[in-house]
C-alpha positions as CSV (number, residue, x, y, z in Angstrom):
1,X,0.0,0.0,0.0
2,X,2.7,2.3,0.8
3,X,4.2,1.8,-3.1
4,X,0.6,3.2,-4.3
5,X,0.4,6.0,-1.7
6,X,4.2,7.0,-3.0
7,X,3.3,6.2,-6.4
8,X,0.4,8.2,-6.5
9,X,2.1,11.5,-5.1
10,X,4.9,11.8,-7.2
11,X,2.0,11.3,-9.8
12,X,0.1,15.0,-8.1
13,X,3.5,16.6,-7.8
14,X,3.9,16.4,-11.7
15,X,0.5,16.6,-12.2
16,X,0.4,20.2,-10.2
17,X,3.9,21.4,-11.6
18,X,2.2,20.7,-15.4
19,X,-0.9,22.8,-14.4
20,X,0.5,25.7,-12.8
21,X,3.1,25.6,-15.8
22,X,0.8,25.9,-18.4
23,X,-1.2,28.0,-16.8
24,X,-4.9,25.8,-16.1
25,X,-4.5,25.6,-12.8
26,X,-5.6,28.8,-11.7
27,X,-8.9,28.3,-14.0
28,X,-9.5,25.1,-12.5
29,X,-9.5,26.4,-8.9
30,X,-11.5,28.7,-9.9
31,X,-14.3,26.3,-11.2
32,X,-14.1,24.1,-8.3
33,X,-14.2,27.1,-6.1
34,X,-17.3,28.2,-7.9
35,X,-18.9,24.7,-8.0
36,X,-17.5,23.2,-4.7
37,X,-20.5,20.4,-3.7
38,X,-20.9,19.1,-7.6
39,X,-16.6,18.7,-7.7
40,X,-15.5,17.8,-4.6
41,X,-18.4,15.7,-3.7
42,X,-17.5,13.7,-7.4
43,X,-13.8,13.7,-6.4
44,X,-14.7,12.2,-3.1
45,X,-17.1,9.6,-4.9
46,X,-14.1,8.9,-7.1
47,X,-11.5,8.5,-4.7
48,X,-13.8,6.3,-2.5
49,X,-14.2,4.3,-5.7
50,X,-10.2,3.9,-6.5
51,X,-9.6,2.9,-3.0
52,X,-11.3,0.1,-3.0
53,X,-10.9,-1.0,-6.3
54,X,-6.6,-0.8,-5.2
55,X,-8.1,-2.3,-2.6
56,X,-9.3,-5.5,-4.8
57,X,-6.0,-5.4,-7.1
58,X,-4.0,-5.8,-4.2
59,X,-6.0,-8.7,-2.3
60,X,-5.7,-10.1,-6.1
61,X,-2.8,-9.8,-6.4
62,X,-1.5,-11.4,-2.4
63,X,-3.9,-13.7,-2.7
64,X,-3.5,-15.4,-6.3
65,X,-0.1,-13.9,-7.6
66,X,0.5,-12.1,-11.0
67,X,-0.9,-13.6,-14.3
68,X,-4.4,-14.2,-12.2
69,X,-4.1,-10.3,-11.9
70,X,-3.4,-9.5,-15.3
71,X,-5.5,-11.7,-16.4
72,X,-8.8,-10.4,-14.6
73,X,-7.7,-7.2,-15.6
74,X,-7.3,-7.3,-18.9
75,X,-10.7,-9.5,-19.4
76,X,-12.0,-6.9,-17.1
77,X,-11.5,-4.3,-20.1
78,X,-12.4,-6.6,-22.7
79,X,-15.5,-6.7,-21.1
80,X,-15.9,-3.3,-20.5
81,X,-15.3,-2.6,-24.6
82,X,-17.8,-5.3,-25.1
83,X,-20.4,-4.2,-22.9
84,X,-19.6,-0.6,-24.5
85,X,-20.5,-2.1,-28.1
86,X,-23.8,-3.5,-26.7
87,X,-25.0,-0.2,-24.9
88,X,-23.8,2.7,-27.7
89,X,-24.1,2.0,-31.5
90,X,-20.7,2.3,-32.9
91,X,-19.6,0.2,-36.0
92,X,-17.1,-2.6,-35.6
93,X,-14.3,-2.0,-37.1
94,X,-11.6,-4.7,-37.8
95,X,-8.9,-3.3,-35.4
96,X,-11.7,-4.1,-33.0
97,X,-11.7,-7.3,-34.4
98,X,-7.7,-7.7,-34.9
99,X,-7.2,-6.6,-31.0
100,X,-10.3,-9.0,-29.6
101,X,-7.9,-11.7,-31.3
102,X,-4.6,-10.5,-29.7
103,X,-6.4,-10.7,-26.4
104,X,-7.9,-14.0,-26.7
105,X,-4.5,-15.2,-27.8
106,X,-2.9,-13.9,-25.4
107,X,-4.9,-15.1,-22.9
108,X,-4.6,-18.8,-24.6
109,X,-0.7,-18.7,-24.6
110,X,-1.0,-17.8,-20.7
111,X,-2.7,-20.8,-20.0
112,X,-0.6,-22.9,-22.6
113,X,2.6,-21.9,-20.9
114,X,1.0,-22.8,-17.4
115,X,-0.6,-26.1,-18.6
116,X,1.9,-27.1,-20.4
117,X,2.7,-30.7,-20.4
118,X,-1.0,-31.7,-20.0
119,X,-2.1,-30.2,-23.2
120,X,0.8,-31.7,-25.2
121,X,0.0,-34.9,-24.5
122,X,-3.9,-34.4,-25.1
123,X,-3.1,-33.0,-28.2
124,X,-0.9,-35.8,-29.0
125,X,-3.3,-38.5,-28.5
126,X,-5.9,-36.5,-30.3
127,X,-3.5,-36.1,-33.8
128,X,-2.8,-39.6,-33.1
129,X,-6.4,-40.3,-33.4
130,X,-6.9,-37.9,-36.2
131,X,-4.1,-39.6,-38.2
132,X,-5.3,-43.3,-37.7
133,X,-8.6,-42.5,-39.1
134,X,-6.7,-40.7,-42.3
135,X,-3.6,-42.3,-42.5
136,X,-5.1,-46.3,-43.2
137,X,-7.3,-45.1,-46.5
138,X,-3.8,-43.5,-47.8
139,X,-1.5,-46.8,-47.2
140,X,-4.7,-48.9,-49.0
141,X,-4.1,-46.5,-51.9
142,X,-0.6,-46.9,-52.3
143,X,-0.9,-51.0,-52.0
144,X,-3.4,-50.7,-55.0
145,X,-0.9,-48.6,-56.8
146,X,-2.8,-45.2,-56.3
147,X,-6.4,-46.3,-57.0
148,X,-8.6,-45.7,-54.0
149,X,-10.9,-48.8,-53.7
150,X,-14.7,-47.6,-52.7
């Protein structure tokens, strides 16, 4: 927790050093001065909202370990786009349809790597059985010198 706390204020110091440098901090003191209950009662909403949702990542994270994070995550915002699709009309496009299949495949080669030896050999017996079934017509053909008997 303490990596988050320190990660997230270096993240306001440059944050606040790019505002006042550019000049849009002042405005925006000035709207939330003007408008105090709508902002800070959001930006309390918000922050309540982060908290435990760094809350969640990090029980996640200690209890399960990193790919189970990642991986909730990412189908977390695969979701998300999905749901996005379903509740505004937007064409798809095929970079939606190019990145769906990076995720899925990435998501596949995860549990490949993980289940590793188990999925070899199951896909071993199964091209075994795939070949047996092909592989006899073939060797009848070539003992009737290339004429397939039906």
């Amino acid at each position: 927790m303490e990596l988050i706390v320190n990660a997230y204020s270096l993240g306001l110091v440059i944050i606040l050093f790019i505002e006042i440098m550019s000049g849009q901090f002042f405005s925006a003191y000035e709207f939330c001065r003007n408008h105090a209950v709508e902002t800070y009662g959001w930006a309390i909403i918000f922050a309540a909202c982060g908290f435990v949702g760094i809350n969640f990542l990090l029980a996640l994270l200690r209890e399960f370990g990193i790919v189970v994070t990642i991986m909730v995550t990412t189908s977390r915002k695969a979701i998300t786009i999905v749901l996005s699709f379903i509740a505004f009309s937007k064409p798809v496009t095929i970079h939606y349809l190019w990145s769906s299949l990076v995720i899925v495949a990435g998501i596949y080669l995860n549990l490949y790597s993980r289940n590793k030896s188990s999925w070899d050999s199951t896909t071993q017996q199964w091209w075994k059985g795939v070949t047996a079934k092909v592989l006899p017509a073939s060797t009848e053909a070539r003992k009737n010198g290339g004429n397939t008997v039906y």
